[in-house]
N, C-alpha and C positions, 0 to 999 in steps of 0.2 A: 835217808834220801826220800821214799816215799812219803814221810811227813814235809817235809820240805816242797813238793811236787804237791800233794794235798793243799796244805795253806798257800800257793803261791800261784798255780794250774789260771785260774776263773782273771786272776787280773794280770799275771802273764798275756792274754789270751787278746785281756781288753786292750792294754795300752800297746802292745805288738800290732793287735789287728789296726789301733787308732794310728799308728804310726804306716805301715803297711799298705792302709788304705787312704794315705794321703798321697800315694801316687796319684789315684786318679783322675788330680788336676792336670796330668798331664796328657788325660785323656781330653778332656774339658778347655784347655785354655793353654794346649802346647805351646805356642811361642812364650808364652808369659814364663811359663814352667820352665822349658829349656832355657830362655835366657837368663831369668832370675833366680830360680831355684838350682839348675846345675851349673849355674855360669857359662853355658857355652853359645856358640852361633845358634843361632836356628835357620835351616838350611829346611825351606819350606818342599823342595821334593822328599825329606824324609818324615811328612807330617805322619802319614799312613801307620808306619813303625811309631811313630812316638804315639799318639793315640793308642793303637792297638797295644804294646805294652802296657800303657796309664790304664787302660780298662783293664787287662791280665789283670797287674798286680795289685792293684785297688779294689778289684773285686775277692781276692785273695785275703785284703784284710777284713773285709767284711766279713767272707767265710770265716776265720778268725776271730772275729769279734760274735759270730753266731754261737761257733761253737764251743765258748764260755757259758751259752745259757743250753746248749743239746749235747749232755755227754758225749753222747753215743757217737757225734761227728768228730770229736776231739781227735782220734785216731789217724783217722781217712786225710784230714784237713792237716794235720800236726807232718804229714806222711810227705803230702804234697810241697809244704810251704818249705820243708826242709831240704827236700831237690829243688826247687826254684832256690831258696835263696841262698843255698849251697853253690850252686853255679853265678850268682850273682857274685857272689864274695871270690869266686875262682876267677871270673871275669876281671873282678876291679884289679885284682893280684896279678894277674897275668898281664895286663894293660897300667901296673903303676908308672911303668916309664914314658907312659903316652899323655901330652896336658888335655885332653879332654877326661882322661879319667880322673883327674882332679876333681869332678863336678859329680860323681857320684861315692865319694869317701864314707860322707855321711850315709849316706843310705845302706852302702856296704857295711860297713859299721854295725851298726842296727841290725842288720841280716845274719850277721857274723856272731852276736852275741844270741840273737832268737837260735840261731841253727845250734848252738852250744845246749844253751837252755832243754832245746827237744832233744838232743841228744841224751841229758840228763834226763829228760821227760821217760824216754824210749829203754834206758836203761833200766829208769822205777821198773817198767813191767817186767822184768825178765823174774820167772818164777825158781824163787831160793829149792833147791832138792838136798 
């Protein structure tokens, strides 16, 4: 496992964080994003919340995509991204029976396999006695 987590760790890291930090257009260009990327209304008194998550979670993949080139962040950031996007995934689950959660599958998806991933990441470390 820990060779597995070795050769895979650096572009995990990138194409997670590349994925991750495509939210941020939804910090950028909410209506565009909510209508066309989650198919839903866009309901301009919740622009505030739509921004302010696009910047959260886009700045999230950044941090992820940093900490393929700063070991030492890999940790701290791997720590974080795993409760955010552990609750993301609890969210779309708990909300399947609702058709606006239709509009974020994909994303859960993706969150759902990275949180798997660092899980296996999280287990490399535990020290064999």
């Amino acid at each position: 496992m820990k060779q597995f987590i070795d050769n895979t760790l650096k572009p995990f890291l990138i194409i997670g964080g590349l994925g991750t930090a495509a939210a941020g257009v939804y910090a950028f260009l909410p209506q565009f994003a909510v209508e066309r990327l989650a198919n839903l209304e866009y309901v301009e008194q919740q622009t505030f919340f739509v921004q302010h998550w696009g910047i959260m979670v886009g700045l999230m993949g950044v941090m992820m995509i940093a900490a393929a080139f700063k070991p030492s962040w890999v940790l701290p950031i791997l720590i974080y991204s795993t409760l955010e996007k552990t609750f993301m995934v609890y969210l779309a689950l708990s909300n399947v029976d609702q058709s606006y959660a239709e509009g974020f599958r994909v994303p859960a998806t993706m969150d759902a396999v990275i949180v798997l991933y660092s899980l296996v990441y999280f287990w490399s470390l535990r020290k064999k006695t």
